[in-house]
C-alpha positions as CSV (number, residue, x, y, z in Angstrom):
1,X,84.7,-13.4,-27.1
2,X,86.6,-14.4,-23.8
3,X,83.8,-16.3,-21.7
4,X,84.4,-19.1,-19.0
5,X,84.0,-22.8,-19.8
6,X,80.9,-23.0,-18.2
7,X,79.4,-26.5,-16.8
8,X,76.0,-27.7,-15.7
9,X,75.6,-29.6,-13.2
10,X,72.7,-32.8,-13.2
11,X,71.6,-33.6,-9.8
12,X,69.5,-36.7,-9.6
13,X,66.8,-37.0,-6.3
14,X,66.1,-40.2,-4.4
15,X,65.6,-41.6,-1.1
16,X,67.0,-44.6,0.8
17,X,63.7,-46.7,1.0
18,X,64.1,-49.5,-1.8
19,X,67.6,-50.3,-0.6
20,X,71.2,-49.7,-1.9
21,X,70.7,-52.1,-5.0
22,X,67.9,-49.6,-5.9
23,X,70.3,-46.8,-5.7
24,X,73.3,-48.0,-7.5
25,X,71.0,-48.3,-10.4
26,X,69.6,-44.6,-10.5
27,X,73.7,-43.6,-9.9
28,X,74.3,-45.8,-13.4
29,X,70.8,-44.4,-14.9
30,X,72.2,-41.2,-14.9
31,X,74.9,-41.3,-15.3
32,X,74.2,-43.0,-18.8
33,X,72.2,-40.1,-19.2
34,X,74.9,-37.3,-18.4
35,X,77.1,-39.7,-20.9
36,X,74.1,-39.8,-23.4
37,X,73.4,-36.1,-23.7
38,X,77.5,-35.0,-23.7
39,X,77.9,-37.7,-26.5
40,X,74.8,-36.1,-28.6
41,X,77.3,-33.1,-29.6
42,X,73.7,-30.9,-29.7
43,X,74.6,-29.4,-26.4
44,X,76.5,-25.9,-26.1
45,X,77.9,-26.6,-22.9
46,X,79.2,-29.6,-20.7
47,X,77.0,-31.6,-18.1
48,X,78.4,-33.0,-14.8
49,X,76.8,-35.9,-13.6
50,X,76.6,-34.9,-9.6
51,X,76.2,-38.5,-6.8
52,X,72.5,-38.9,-6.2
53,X,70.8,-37.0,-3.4
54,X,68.9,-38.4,-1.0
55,X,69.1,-36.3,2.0
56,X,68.6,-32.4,3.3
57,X,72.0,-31.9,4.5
58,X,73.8,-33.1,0.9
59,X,71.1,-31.5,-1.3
60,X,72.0,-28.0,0.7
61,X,75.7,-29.1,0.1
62,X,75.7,-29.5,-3.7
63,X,73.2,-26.8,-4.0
64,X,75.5,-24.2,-2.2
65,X,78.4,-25.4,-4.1
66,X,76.4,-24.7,-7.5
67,X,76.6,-21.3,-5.8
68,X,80.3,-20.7,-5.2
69,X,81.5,-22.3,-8.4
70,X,82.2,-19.8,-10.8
71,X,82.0,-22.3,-14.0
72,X,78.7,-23.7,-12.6
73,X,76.1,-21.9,-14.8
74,X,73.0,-23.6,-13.5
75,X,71.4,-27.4,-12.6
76,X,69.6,-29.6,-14.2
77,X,67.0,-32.0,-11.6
78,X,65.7,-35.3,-12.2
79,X,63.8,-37.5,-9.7
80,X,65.0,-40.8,-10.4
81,X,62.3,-42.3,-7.7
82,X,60.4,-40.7,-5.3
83,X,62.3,-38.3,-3.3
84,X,60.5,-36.2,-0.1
85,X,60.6,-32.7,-1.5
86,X,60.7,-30.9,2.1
87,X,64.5,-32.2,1.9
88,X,64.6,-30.0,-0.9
89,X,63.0,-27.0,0.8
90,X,66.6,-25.7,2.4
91,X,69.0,-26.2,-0.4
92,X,66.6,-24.5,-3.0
93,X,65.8,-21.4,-0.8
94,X,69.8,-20.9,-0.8
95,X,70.1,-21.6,-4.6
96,X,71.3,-18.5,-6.6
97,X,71.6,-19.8,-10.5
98,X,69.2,-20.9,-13.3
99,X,67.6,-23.9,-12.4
100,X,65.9,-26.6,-15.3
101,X,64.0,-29.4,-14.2
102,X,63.5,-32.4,-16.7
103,X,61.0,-34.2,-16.3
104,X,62.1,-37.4,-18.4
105,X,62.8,-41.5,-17.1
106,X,65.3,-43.9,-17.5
107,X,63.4,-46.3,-20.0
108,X,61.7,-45.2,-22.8
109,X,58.9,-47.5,-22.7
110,X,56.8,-49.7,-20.9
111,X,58.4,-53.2,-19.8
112,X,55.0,-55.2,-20.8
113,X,56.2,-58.2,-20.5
114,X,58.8,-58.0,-17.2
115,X,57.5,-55.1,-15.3
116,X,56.7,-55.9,-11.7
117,X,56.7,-53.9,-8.4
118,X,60.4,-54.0,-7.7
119,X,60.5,-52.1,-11.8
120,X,57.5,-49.3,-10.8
121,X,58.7,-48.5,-7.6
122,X,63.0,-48.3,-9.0
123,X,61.4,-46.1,-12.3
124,X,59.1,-43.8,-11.0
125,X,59.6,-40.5,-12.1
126,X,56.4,-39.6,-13.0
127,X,55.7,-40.0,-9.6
128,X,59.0,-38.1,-8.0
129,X,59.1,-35.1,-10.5
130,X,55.2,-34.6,-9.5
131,X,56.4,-34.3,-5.4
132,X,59.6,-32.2,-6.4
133,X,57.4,-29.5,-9.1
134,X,55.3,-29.3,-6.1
135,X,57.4,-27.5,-3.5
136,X,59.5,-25.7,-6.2
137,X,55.8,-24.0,-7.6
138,X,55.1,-23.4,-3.8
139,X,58.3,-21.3,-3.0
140,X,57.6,-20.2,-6.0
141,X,60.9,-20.1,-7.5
142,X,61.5,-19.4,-11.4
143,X,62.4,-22.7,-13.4
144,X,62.3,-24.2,-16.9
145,X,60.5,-27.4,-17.2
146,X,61.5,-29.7,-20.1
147,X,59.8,-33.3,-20.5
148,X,60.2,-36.4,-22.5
149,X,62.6,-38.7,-23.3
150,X,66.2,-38.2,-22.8
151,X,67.3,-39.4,-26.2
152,X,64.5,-37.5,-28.4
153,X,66.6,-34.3,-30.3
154,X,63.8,-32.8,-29.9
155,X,64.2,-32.9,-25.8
156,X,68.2,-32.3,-26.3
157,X,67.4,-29.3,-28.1
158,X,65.4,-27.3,-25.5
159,X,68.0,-28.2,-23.0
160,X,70.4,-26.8,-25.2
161,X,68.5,-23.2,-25.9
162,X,67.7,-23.3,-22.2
163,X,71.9,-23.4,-21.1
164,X,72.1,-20.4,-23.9
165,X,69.7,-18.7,-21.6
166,X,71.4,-19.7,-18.5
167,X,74.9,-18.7,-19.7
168,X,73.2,-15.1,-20.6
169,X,71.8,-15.2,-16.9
170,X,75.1,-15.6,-15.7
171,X,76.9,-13.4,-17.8
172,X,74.5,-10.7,-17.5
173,X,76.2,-9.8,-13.7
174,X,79.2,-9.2,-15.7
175,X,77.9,-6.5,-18.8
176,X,79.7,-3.0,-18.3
177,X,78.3,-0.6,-20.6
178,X,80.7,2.2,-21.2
179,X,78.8,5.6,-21.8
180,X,80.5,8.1,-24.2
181,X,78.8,11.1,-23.6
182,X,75.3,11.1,-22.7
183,X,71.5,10.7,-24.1
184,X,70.2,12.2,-27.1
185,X,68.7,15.7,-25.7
186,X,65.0,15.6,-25.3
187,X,64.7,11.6,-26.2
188,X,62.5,9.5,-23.7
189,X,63.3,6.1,-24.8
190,X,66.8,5.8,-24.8
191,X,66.6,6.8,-21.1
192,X,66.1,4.5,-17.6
193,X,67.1,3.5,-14.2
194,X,70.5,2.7,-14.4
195,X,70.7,1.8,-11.0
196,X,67.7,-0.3,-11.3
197,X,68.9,-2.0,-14.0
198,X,72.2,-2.8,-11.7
199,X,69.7,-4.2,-9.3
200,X,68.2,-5.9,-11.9
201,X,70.0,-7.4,-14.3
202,X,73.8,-6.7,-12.9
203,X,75.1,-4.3,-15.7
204,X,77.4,-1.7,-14.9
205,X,76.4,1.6,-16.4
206,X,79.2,4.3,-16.6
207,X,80.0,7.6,-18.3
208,X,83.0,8.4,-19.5
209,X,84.0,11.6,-21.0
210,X,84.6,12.0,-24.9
211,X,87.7,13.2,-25.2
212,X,89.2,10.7,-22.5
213,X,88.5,8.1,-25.1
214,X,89.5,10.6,-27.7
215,X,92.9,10.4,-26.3
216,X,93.1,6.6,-26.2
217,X,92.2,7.2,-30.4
218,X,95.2,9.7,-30.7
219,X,97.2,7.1,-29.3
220,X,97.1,4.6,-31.7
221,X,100.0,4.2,-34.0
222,X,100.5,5.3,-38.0
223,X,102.0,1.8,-38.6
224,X,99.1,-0.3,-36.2
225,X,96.4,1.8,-38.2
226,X,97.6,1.2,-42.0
227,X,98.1,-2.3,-41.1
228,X,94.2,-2.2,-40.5
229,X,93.8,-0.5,-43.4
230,X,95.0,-3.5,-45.3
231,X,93.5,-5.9,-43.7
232,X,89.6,-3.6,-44.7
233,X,90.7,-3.5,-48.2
234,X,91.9,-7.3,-48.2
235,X,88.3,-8.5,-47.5
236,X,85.9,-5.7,-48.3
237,X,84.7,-4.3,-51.6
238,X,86.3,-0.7,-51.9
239,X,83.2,1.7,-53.8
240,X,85.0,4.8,-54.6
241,X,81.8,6.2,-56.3
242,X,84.1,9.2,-57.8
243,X,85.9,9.9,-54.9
244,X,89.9,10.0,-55.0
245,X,91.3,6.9,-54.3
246,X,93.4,8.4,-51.8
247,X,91.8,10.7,-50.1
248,X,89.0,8.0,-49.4
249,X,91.7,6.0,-47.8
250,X,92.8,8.3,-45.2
251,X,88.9,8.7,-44.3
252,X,88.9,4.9,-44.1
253,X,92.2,5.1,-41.9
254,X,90.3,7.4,-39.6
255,X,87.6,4.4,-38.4
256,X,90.8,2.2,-38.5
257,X,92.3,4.6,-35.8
258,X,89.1,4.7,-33.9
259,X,88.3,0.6,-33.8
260,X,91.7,0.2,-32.2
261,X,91.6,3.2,-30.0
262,X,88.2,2.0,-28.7
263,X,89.0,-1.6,-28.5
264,X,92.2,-1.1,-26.2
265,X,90.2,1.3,-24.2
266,X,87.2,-0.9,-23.4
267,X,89.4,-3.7,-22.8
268,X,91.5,-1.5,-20.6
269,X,88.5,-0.4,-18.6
270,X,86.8,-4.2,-18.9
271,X,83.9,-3.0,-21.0
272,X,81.9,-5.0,-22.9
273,X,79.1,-2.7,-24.8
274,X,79.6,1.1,-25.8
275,X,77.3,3.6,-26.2
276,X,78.1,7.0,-28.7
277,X,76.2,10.0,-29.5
278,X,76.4,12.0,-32.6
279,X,75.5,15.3,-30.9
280,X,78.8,15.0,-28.7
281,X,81.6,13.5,-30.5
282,X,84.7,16.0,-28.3
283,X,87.5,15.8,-31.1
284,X,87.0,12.4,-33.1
285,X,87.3,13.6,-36.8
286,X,84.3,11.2,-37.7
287,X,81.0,10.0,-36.0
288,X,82.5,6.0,-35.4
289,X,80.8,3.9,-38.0
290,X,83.0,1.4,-39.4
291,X,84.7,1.2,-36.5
292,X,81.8,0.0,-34.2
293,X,80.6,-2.3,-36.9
294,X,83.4,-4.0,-36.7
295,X,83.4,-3.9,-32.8
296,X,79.8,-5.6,-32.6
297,X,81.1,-8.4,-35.3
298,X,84.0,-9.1,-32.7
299,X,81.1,-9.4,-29.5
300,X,80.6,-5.8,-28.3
301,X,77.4,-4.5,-27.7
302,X,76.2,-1.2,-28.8
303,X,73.7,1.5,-28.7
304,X,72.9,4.8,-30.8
305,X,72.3,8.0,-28.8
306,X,73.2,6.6,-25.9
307,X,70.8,3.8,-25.9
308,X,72.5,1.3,-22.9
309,X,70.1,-0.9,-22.7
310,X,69.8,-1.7,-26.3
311,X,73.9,-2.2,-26.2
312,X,73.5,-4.6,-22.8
313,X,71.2,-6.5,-24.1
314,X,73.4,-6.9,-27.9
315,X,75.9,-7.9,-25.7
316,X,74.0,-10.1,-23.6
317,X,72.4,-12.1,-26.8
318,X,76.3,-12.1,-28.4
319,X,77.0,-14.0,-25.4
320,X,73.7,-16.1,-25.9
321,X,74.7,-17.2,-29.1
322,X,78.4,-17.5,-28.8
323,X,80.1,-20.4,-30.6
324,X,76.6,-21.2,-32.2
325,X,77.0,-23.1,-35.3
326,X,75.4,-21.9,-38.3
327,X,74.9,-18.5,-36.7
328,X,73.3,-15.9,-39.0
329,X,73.9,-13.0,-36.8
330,X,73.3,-10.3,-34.3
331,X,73.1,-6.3,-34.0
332,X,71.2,-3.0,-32.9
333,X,69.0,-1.9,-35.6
334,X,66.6,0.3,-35.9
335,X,63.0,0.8,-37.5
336,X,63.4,3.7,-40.0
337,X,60.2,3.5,-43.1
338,X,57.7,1.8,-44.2
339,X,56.6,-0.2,-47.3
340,X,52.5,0.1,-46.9
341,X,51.7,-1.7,-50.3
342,X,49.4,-4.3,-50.0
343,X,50.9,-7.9,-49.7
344,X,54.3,-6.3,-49.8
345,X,54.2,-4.4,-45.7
346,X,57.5,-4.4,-43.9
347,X,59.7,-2.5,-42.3
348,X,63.3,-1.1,-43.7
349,X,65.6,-1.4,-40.9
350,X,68.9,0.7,-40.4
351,X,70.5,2.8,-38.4
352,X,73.4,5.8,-39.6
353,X,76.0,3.4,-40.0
354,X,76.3,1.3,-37.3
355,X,74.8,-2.1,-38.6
356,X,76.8,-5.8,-37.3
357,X,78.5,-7.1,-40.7
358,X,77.8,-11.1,-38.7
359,X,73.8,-10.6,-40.4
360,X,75.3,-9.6,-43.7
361,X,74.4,-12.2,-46.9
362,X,76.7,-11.8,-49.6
363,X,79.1,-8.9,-50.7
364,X,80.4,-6.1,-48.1
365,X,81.7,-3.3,-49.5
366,X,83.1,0.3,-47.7
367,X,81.3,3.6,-48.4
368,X,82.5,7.2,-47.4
369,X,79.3,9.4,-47.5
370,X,78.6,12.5,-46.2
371,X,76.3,12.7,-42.8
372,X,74.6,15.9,-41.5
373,X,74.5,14.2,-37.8
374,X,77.6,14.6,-35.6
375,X,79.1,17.8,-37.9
376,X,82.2,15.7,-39.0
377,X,84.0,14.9,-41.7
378,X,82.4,11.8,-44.3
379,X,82.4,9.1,-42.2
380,X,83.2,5.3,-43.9
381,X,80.7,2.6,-43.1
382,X,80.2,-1.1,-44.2
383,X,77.3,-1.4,-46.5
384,X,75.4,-4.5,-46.8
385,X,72.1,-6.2,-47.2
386,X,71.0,-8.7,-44.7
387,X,70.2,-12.2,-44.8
388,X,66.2,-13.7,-45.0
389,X,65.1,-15.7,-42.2
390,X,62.8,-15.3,-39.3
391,X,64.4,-13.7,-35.6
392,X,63.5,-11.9,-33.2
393,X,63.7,-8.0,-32.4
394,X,63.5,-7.2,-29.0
395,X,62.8,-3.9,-26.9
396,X,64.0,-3.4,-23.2
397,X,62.1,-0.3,-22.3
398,X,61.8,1.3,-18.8
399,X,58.0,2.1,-17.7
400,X,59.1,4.0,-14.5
401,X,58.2,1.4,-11.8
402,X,59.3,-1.7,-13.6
403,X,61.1,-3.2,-16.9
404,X,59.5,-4.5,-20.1
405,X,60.8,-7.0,-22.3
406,X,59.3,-6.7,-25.7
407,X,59.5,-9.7,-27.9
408,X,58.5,-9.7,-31.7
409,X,58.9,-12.4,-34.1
410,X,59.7,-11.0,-37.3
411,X,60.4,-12.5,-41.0
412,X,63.1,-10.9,-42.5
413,X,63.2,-10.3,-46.5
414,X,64.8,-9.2,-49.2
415,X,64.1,-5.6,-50.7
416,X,61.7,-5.5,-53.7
417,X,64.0,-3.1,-56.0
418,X,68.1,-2.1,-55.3
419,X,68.6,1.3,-53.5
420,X,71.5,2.4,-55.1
421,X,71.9,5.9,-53.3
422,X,71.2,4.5,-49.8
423,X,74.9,4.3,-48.5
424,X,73.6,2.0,-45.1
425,X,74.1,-1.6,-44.2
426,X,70.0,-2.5,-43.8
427,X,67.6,-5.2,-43.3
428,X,64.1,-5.8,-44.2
429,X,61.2,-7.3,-42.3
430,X,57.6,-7.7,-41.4
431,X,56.2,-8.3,-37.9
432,X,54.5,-11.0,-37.1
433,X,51.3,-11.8,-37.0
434,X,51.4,-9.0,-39.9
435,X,52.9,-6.0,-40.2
436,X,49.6,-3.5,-39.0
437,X,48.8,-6.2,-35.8
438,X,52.6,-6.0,-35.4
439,X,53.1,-2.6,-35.6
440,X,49.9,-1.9,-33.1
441,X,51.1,-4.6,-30.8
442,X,54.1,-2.7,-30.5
443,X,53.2,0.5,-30.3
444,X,50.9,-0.3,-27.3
445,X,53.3,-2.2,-25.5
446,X,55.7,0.7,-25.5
447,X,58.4,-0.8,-27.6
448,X,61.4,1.5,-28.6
449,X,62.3,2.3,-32.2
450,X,66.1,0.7,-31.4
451,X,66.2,-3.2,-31.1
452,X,68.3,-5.8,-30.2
453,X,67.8,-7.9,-33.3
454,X,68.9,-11.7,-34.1
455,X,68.6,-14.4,-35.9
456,X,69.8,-17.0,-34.2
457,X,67.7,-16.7,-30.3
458,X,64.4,-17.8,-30.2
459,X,61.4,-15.6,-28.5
460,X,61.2,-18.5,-26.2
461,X,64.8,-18.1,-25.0
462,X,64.0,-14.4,-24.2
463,X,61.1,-15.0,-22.3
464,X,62.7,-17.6,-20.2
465,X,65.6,-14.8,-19.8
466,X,62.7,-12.4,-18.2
467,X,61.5,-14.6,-15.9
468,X,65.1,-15.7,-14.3
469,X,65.3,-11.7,-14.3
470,X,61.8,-11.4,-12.8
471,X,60.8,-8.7,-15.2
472,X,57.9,-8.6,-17.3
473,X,58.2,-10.3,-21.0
474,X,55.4,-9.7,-23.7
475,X,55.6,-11.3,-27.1
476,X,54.3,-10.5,-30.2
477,X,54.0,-13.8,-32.8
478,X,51.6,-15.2,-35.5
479,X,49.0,-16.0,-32.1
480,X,48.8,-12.2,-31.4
481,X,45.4,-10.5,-31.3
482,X,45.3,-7.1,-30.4
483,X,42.0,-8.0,-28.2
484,X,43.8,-10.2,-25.9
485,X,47.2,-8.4,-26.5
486,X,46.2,-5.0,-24.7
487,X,44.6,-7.6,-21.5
488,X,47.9,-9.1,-21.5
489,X,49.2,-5.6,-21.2
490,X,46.4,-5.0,-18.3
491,X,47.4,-8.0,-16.5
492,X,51.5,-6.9,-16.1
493,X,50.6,-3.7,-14.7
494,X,48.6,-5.2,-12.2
495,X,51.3,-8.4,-11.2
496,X,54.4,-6.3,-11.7
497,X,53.6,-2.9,-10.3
């Protein structure tokens, strides 16, 4: 994935009253800070230590330039002292990026034996962040709030989910969905305000139509496709299952063709999600499986049946979780049947083909199995289990005057017995709080039977990613009552219509 070195910036608020001796130690306070949370190699991204502010007309400065620098993906406050929030008033009405205030001090704990006045009125942020939280609740702007200690992981560690967020802010103006074809006939879901969500969220939604792509697929040579070919049967398991050997090949050549064709196109046309439909598929020889597997491993987003907003918002958490270490992986997926035995409930998750080989645990092998959908040839997929772990699957849906994250936590399993004649990548899990107050939870909130799933983003990250969007975010965890969950519901259409 090609993304900008982004930076954040850590702006530090003071005044002028305790003299400059006062504010030559908040500049080296910070600083050490800045120095302390680049050196703690938890954070994703770099901080900037910014010169202290103390007046309207260089808070409004630094602000605005926050604004027009494209690496600058948001700002970290801290109010060393006590500094006057109306200064503030100017430079935060023009501010246009995710903002984090952290609420921490210098020292860690209280000087007993040496503190004095000249010490309480030099470290008081408790005091400052107070006057500063103020005015930013009043114009009421959206903001994370982290507090404690500088040093504590614990502290380094919600900043870090927090710039993951902020990056996907910031990225999010840049997601161009590329349409092939359009919505599966007669499906409400799958559907919304693409111009809305252009408002909204800054994604680009375009059509384009199949055989334009087709041709980009054509276009692809014998030589470039065989030498993908290779590189499949180099590092996946090859399950013939009776069929001859080469004969399979040239099916598995076909997705080979199609990866490349629709790679080169997108980056052509500077898309970063795709959306297919089986029911339209022009001249492609096969409904893309492999092919956009392999596509989502690399970064892409995608949705089934036209689904953009579940292949936006696979592209936005890709971009979330982006150089993560330890990642366990990201994809669409989709709720297919149930397991309703007592103390064994979940969901089996799937989709056609198109399942991200990043969440696989273990062996990936190619299959080439006849599909009824898309009235093609045998398509080849990747077929896979997926790993155990909790995540998140999340639902974007469109309620006509507004947008609704849905956020579920969800513990993800392996499969009681093999299912030897099931020729799909899949993934097993159970809603929390348990699978029937899941499953109710999501029903009423409207939630879509396609999710953007992942391992590796937090429901908390999410939610914070709603509110910098100013959409509505409901989550579904191990707190969930259905009582309280469907006044929840209530209270959003009342605040957000």
């Amino acid at each position: 994935m090609e993304m900008k070195k982004y930076k954040f910036w850590f702006c530090t608020g003071s005044q002028d009253l305790y003299g400059d001796e006062c504010l030559a130690k908040v500049a080296e306070h910070s600083q050490k800070i800045v120095e302390a949370l680049n050196n703690s190699k938890k954070l994703p991204f770099e901080v900037v230590w910014k010169p202290t502010l103390i007046t309207n007309e260089l808070i409004r400065k630094t602000f605005n330039e926050a604004n027009t620098d494209d690496t600058c993906a948001g700002v970290i406050t801290w109010m060393h002292t006590f500094s006057p929030a109306k200064s503030w008033i100017l430079g935060l009405q023009e501010y246009r990026k995710p903002l984090l205030h952290f609420h921490t001090q210098f020292n860690e704990e209280i000087p007993y034996d040496t503190i004095d006045m000249d010490f309480m009125n030099e470290n008081q942020s408790a005091h400052g962040d107070r006057e500063y939280g103020h005015i930013v609740s009043r114009m009421r702007m959206e903001r994370k709030v982290v507090v404690g200690h500088w040093s504590d992981p614990v502290v380094v560690e919600k900043i870090a989910n927090w710039m993951r967020t902020a990056v996907g802010v910031c990225e999010s103006s840049h997601i161009r969905v590329m349409r092939i074809a359009d919505n599966m006939r007669n499906v409400a879901v799958t559907e919304g305000d693409k111009v809305e969500a252009q408002i909204k969220f800054g994604w680009e939604v375009d059509a384009y139509p199949v055989n334009e792509i087709t041709e980009a697929v054509k276009a692809v040579s014998v030589s470039d496709t065989n030498a993908l070919v290779d590189e499949y049967y180099s590092k996946y398991n090859i399950l013939l299952e009776g069929r001859d050997p080469e004969e399979f090949k040239r099916h598995v050549a076909v997705q080979a063709q199609i990866e490349l064709g629709f790679e080169r196109f997108l980056k052509e046309k500077n898309y970063h999600a795709i959306v297919t439909h089986f029911g339209d598929l022009g001249q492609l020889q096969q409904l893309p499986g492999l092919a956009i597997q392999r596509l989502m491993e690399k970064g892409y987003g995608f949705g089934a049946e036209g689904d953009w907003k579940v292949a936006a918002m696979v592209r936005l958490m890709k971009v979330m979780t982006a150089n993560m270490k330890d990642a366990k992986g990201t994809s669409m997926m989709e709720d297919y049947t149930y397991n309703l035995i007592k103390g064994k409930e979940g969901i089996l998750q799937s989709h056609m083909l198109e399942v991200c080989p990043s969440m696989a645990d273990g062996e990936i092998s190619i299959k080439c199995n006849p599909l009824s959908m898309g009235d093609r040839e045998d398509p080849a997929r990747l077929v896979f289990t997926s790993k155990e772990g909790s995540g998140i699957a999340t639902s974007l849906i469109d309620l006509g005057n507004r947008f609704r994250l849905i956020i579920n936590d969800v513990d993800c399993k392996k499969v009681e017995k093999p299912m030897p004649k099931l020729p799909v990548a899949t993934n097993f899990w159970c809603p929390r709080p348990d699978f029937y107050t899941g499953a109710e939870a999501w029903i009423l909130a409207g939630g879509a039977h396609h999710t953007a799933f992942t391992y590796d983003l937090t429901a908390e990250q999410m939610e914070d990613f709603a509110a910098m969007m100013g959409i509505e975010a409901v989550r579904i965890d191990k707190n969930t009552n259905i009582n309280d969950f469907k006044k929840e519901l209530m209270l959003g259409e009342v605040f957000y219509r």
